[in-house]
VEXDREN-2710 file (C-alpha; in Angstrom, 1 decimal):
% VEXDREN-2710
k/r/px/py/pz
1/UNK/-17.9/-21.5/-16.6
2/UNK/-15.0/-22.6/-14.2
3/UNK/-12.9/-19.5/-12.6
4/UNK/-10.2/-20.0/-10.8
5/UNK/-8.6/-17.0/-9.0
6/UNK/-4.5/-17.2/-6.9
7/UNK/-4.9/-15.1/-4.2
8/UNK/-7.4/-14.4/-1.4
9/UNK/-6.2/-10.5/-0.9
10/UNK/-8.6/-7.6/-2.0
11/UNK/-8.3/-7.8/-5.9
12/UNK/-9.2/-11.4/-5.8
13/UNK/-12.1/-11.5/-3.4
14/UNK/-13.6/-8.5/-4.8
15/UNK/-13.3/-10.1/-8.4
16/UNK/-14.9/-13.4/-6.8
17/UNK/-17.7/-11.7/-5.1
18/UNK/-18.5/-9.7/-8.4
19/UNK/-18.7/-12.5/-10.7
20/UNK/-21.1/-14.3/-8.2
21/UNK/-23.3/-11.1/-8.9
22/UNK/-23.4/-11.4/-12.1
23/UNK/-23.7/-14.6/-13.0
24/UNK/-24.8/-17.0/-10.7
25/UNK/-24.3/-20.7/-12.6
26/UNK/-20.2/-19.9/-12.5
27/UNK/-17.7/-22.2/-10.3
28/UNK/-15.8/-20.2/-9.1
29/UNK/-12.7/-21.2/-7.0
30/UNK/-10.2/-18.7/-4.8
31/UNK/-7.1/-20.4/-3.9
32/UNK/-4.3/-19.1/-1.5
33/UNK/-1.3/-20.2/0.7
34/UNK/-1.5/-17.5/3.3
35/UNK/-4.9/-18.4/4.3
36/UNK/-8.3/-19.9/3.9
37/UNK/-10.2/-16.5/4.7
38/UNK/-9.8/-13.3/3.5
39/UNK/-8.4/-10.6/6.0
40/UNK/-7.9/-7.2/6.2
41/UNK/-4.0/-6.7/5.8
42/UNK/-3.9/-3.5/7.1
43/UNK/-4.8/-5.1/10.3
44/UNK/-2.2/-6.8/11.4
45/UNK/-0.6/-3.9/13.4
46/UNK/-3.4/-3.9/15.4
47/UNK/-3.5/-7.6/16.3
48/UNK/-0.1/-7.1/17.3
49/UNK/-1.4/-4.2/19.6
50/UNK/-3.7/-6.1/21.4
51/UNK/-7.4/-3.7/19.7
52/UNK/-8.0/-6.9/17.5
53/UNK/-7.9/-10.4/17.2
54/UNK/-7.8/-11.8/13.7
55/UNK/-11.3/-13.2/13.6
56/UNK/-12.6/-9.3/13.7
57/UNK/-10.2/-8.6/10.5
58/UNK/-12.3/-10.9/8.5
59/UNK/-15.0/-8.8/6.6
60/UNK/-17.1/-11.8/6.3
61/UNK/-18.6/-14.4/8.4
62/UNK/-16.9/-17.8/7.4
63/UNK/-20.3/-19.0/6.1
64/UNK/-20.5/-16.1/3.5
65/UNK/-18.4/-18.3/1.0
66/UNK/-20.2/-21.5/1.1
67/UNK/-23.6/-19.5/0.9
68/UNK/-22.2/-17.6/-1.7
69/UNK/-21.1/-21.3/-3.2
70/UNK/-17.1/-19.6/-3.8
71/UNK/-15.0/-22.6/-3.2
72/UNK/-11.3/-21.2/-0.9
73/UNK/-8.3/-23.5/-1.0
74/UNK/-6.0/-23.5/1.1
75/UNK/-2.8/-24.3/-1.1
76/UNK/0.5/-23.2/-3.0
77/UNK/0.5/-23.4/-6.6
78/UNK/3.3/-25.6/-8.0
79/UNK/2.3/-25.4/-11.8
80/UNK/0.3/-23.7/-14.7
81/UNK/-0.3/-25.0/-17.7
82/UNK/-1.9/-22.4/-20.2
83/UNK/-1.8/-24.7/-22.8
84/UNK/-4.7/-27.7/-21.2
85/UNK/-5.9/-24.8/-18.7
86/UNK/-4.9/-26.3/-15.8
87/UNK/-3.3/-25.3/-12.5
88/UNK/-0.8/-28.4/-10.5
89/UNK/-1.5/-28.0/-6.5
90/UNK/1.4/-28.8/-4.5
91/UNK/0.1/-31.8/-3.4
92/UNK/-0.4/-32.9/-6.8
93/UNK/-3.6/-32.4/-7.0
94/UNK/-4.7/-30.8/-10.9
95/UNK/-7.5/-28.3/-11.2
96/UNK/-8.5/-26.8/-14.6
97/UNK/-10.1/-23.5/-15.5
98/UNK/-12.0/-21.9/-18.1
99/UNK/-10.7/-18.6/-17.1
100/UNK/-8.0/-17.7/-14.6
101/UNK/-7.3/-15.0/-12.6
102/UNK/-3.9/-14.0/-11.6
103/UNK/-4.1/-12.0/-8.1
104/UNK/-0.9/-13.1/-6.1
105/UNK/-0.2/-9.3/-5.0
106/UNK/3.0/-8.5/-3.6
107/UNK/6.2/-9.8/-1.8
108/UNK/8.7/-7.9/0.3
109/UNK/12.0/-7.0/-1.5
110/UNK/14.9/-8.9/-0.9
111/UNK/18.5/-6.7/-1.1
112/UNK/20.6/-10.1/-0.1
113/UNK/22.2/-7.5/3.5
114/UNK/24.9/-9.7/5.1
115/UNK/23.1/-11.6/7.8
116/UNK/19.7/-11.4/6.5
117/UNK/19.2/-14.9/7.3
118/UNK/19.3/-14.3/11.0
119/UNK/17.2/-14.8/13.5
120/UNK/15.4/-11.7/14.6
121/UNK/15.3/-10.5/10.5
122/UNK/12.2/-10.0/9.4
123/UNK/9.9/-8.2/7.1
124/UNK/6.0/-7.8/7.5
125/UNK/3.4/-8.4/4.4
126/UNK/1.0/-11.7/5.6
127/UNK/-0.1/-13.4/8.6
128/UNK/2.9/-16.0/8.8
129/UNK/5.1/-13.2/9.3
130/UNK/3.1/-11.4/12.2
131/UNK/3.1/-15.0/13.8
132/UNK/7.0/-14.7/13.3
133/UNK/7.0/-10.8/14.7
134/UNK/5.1/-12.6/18.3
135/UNK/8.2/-14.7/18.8
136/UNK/10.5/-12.4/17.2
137/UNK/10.2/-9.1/19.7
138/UNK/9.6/-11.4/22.7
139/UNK/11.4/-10.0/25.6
140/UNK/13.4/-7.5/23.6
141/UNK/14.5/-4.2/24.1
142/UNK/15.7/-2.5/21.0
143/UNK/14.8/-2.8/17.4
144/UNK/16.2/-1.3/14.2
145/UNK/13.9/-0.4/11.0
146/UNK/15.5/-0.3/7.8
147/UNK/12.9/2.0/5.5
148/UNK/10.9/4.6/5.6
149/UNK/7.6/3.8/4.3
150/UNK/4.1/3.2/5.3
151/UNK/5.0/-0.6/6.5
152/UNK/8.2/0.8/8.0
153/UNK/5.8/3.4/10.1
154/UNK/3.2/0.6/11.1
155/UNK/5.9/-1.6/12.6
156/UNK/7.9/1.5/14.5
157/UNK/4.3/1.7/15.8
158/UNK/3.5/-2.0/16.8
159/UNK/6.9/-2.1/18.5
160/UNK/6.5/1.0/20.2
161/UNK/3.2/-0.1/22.1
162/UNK/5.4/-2.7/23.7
163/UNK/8.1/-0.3/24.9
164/UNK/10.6/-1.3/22.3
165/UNK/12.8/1.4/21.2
166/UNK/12.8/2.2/18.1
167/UNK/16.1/3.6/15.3
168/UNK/14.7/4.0/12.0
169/UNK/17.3/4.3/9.0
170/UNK/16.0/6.2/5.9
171/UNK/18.4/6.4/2.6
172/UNK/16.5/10.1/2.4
173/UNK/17.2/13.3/4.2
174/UNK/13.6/13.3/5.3
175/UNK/11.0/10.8/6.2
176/UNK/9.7/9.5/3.0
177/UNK/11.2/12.6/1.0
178/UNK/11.0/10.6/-2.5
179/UNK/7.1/10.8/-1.5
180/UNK/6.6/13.9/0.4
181/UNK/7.3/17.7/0.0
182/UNK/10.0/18.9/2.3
183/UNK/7.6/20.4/3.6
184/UNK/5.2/17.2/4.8
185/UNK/8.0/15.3/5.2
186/UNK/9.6/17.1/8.3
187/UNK/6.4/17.6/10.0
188/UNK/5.9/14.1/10.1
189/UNK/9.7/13.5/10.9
190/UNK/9.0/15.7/13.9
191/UNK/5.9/14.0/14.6
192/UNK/7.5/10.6/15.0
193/UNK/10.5/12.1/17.3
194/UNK/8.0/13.6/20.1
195/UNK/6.8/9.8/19.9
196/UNK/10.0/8.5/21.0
197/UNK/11.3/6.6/17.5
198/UNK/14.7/7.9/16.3
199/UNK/15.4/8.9/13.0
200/UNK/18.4/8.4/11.1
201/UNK/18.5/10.3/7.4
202/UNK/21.2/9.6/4.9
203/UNK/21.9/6.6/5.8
204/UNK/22.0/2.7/4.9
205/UNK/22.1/-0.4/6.0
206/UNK/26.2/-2.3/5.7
207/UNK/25.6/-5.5/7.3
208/UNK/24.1/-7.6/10.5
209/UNK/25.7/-8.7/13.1
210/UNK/25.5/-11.6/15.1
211/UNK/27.7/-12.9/18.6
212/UNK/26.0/-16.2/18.8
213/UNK/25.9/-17.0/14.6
214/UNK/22.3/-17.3/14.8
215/UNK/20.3/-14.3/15.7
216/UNK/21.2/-10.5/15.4
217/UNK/22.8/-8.7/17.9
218/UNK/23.4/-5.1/16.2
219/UNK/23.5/-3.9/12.8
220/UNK/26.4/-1.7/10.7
221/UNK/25.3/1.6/8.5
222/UNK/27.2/2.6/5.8
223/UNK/28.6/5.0/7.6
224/UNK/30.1/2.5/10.2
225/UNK/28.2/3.5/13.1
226/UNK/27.0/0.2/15.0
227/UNK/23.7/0.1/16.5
228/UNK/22.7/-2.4/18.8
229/UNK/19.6/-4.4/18.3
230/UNK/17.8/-7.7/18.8
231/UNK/15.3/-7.3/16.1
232/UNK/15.5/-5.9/12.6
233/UNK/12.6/-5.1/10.8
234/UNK/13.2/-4.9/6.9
235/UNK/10.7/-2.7/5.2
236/UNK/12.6/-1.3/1.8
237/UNK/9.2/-2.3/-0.3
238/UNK/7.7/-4.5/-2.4
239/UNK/7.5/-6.3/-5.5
240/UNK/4.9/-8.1/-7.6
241/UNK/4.8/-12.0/-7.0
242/UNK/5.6/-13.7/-9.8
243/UNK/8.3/-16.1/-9.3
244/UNK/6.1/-18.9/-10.1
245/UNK/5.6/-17.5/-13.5
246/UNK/9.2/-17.4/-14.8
247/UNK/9.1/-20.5/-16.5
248/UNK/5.4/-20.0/-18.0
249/UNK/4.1/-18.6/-21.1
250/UNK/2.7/-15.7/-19.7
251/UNK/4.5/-12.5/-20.5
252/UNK/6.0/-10.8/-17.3
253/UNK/8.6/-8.4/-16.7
254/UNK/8.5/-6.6/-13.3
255/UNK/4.9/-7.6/-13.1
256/UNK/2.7/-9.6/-14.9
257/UNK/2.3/-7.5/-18.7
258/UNK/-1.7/-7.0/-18.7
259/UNK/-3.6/-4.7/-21.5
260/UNK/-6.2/-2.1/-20.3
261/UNK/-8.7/-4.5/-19.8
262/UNK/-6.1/-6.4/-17.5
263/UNK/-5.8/-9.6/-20.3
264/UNK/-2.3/-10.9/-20.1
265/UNK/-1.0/-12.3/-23.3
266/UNK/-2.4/-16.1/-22.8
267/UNK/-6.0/-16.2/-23.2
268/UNK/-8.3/-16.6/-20.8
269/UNK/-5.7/-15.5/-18.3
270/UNK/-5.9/-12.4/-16.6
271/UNK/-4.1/-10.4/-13.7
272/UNK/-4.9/-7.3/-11.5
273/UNK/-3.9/-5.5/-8.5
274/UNK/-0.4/-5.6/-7.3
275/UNK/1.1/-8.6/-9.1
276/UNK/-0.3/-6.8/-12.7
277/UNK/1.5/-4.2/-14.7
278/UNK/-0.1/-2.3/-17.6
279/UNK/2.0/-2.8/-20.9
280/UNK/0.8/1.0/-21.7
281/UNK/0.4/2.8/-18.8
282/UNK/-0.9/6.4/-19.4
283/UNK/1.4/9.7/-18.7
284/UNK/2.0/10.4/-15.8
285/UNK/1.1/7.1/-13.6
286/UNK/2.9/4.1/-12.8
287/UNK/2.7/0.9/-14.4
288/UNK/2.2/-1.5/-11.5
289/UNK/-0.1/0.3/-8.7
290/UNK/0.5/-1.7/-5.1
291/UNK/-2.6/0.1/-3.4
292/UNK/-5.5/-1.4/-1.1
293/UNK/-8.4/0.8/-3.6
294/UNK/-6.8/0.5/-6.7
295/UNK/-6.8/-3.4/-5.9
296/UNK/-10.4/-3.0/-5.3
297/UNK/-10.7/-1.1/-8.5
298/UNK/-9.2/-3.8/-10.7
299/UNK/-11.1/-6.7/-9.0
300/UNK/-14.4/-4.7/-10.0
301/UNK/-13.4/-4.4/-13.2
302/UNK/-12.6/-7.5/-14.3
303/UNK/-15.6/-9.4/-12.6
304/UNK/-17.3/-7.0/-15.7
305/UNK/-14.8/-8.4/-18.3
306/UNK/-15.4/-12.0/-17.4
307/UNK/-18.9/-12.0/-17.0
308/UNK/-19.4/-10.8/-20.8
309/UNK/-19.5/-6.9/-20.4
310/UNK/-15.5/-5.7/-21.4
311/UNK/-14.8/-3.0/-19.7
312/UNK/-12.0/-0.7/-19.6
313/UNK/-10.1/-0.1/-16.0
314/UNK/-10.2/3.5/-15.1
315/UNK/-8.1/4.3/-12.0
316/UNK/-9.7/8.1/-11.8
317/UNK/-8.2/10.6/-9.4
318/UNK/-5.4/9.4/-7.3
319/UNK/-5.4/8.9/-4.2
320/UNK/-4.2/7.5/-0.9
321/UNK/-4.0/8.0/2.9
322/UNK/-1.9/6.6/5.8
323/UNK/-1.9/7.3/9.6
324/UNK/1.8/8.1/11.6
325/UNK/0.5/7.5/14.7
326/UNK/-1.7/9.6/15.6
327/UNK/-1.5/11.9/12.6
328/UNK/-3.7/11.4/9.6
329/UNK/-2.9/12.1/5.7
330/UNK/-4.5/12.5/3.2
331/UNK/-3.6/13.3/-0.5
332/UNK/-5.5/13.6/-4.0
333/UNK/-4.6/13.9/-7.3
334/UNK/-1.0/15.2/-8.2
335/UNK/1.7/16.3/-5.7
336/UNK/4.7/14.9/-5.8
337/UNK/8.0/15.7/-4.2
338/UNK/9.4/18.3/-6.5
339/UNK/6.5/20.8/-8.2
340/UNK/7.1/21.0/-12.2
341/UNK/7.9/24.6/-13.5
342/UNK/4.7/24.9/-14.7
343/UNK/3.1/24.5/-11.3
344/UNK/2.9/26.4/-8.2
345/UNK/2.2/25.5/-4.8
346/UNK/0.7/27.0/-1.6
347/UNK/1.3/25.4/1.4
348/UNK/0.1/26.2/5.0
349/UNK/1.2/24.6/8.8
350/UNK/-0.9/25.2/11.7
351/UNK/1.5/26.5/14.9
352/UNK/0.8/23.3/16.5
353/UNK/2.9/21.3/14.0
354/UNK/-0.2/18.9/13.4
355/UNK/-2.2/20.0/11.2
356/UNK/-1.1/21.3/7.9
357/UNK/-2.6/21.9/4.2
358/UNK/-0.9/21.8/0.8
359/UNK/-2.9/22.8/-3.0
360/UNK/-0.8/22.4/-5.9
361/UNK/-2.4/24.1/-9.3
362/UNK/-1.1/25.5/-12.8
363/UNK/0.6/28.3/-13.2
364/UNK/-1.0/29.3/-16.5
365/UNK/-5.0/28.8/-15.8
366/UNK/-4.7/28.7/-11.6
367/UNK/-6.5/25.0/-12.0
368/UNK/-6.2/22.6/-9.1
369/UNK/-3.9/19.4/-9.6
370/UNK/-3.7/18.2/-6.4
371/UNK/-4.1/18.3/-2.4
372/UNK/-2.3/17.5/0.6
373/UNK/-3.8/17.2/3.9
374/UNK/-2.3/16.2/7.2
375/UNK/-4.6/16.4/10.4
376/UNK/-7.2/17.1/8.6
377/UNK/-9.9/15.1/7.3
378/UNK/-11.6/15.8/4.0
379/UNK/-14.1/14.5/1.9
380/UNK/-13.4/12.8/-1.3
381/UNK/-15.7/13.5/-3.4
382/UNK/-14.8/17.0/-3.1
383/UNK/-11.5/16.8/-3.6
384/UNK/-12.1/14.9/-6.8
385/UNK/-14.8/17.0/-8.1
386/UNK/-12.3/20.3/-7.9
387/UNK/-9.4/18.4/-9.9
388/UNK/-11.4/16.9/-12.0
389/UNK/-13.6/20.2/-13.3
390/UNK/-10.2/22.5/-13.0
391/UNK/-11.5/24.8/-10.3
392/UNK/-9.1/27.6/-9.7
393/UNK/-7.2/27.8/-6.7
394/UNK/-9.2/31.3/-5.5
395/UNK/-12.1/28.9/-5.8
396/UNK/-10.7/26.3/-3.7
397/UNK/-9.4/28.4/-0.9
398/UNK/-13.2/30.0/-0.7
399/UNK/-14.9/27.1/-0.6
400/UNK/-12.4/24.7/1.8
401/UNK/-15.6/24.3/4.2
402/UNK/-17.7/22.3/1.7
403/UNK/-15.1/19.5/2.6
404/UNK/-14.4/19.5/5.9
405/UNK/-15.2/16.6/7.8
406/UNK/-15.3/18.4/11.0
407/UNK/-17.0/21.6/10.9
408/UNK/-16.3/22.7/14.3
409/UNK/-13.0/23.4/13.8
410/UNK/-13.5/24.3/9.9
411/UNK/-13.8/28.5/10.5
412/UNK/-10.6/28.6/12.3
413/UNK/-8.5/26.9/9.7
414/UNK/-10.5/28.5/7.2
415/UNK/-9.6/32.1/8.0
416/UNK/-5.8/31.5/9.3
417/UNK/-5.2/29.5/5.2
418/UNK/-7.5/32.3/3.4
419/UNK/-5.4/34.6/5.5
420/UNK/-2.3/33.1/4.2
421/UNK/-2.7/32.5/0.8
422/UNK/-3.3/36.1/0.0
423/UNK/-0.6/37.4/2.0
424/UNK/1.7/34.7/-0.1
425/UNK/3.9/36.6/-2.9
426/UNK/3.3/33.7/-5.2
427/UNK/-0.1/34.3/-4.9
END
């Protein structure tokens, strides 16, 4: 059996590693533009920062592929033909396939601001744009960040360890308040001020400016305030990659259309992790999911699929976790900005501002639904355990320790949230 896989991020390198496990008489070919090795994306801040070089962000030695005979191209796809199961190379070269795996992730989005095209206008996804970012913030002084998510955060952080000053704009009256409880979201607003990067809610970017017609010089809000900049960092999300689809057979609409057993409508063609969108997506989730596990996830569960045993992907619990510096978050299962009016939601903030802890249950059985934690680390498989078996929230706020990663400091915060919850009205 011939596989080819497009794209060398996590979906497709766990998909290629799985089917070598399982059947070891498959070609199996990974091809990418990016790069000939897989990295860890999540890196690349910290290249930036001077704690890695990009040789340590590879999770395998360079022999692993050969030993593991999984052929890596280094090339942009020009073509697919679904109909001869084939694939055209830029260079012209044609490869065919018996099955192929779509795994192209994501791109930044593109909202076409006036002077986008300028130097010093960036976003930051792959490694040709942190090459860009090197030459970019050489010998600047100011930079301007337009968004307020996770990537936004990483590069207010990589410009910051260079004594760049930082001016974030966020649409949102809070720092990732379409995300966060109000709650969440100021302490982490607050968090990033005592670091030095300003913050600027309700408001949008207008334009860029330019003295010279070729690289920026300030930017415009909507407001008309001009802030002046040599660097703008562009971090408003992303979107699947797909633009080499649009003139295929293969059924797309903001992502690639995939079933529960991530088929797309051609067969022998399949699609997972960012790039893939479920035709049917269950209540209450999102059809395309653009995170580092559930990439992981998909990749394992295909690998099954292809090699002969069909199985069904499962995402599970949700969750996710992101660093603001020096602040860790964490959060499981269901809690999103805005609590339903059949939930409830107890939420406690240590005096220090750092540490805080949110549960979010049912109003009519007291069940958990979800958990936010922020300066605090907690175990998983905990966390998943409660949601998933409906402990009540009494439950949870007795037995908090049985998570903790660090039990030296688990009685305090034990007693002041136990403390707290029962003094709560709600409660």
């Amino acid at each position: 059996m011939n596989i080819i896989i497009i794209g060398n991020g996590i979906t497709g390198i766990t998909c290629a590693r799985n089917i070598r496990k399982k059947n070891s008489d498959a070609t199996i070919t990974v091809i990418s533009d990016e790069s000939e090795h897989f990295y860890s994306r999540t890196a690349l801040m910290y290249i930036y920062m001077g704690h890695m070089k990009y040789e340590n962000t590879k999770p395998y030695e360079d022999w692993f592929w050969s030993k593991n005979r999984i052929n890596l191209i280094q090339a942009t796809v020009n073509y697919l033909n679904t109909v001869d199961k084939s694939i055209e190379l830029e260079d012209s070269r044609i490869l065919n396939y018996d099955k192929l795996v779509l795994a192209t992730g994501s791109i930044p989005n593109n909202f076409g601001f006036p002077g986008e095209d300028l130097n010093g206008v960036q976003a930051l996804y792959n490694l040709q744009d942190l090459a860009k970012m090197e030459k970019n913030t050489s010998n600047i002084s100011s930079a301007v960040i337009v968004g307020g998510g996770l990537i936004g955060i990483e590069m207010a952080e990589m410009l910051h360890s260079r004594n760049i000053s930082v001016t974030m704009l966020i649409r949102e009256n809070a720092y990732w308040a379409n995300v966060l409880p109000k709650e969440e979201a100021q302490l982490i607003g607050n968090h990033l001020h005592k670091h030095g990067i300003t913050l600027k809610f309700n408001t949008e970017l207008k334009e860029i400016k330019s003295i010279d017609q070729l690289s920026v010089h300030s930017v415009v809000t909507k407001q008309n305030e001009t802030i002046d900049c040599q660097f703008l960092g562009i971090t408003t999300g992303v979107k699947p990659n797909i633009n080499f689809l649009k003139n295929s057979s293969i059924e797309i609409e903001k992502g690639i259309l995939v079933n529960e057993f991530l088929e797309t409508n051609i067969p022998d063609v399949f699609a997972a992790g960012d790039c893939a969108q479920f035709r049917f997506a269950k209540t209450g989730e999102a059809p395309i999911e653009q995170l580092w596990y559930t990439g992981k996830m998909q990749g394992e569960t295909l690998a099954n699929t292809i090699c002969g045993y069909k199985t069904t992907y499962d995402r599970g619990i949700w969750f996710n976790s992101a660093k603001f510096f020096d602040l860790e978050f964490q959060t499981y299962g269901k809690v999103l900005a805005e609590i339903t009016p059949e939930q409830e939601s107890f939420y406690w903030a240590h005096e220090n501002g750092k540490i805080s802890f949110r549960a979010n249950y049912n109003k009519s059985d007291r069940s958990i639904i979800g958990f936010n934690f922020i300066g605090i680390r907690f175990r998983q498989v905990i966390a998943e355990q409660w949601i998933r078996e409906q402990k009540e929230i009494e439950y949870v706020i007795d037995n908090l320790k049985q998570g903790w990663f660090n039990p030296e400091f688990s009685d305090a915060h034990d007693k002041k949230i136990a403390k707290s919850f029962s003094s709560n009205p709600i409660n």
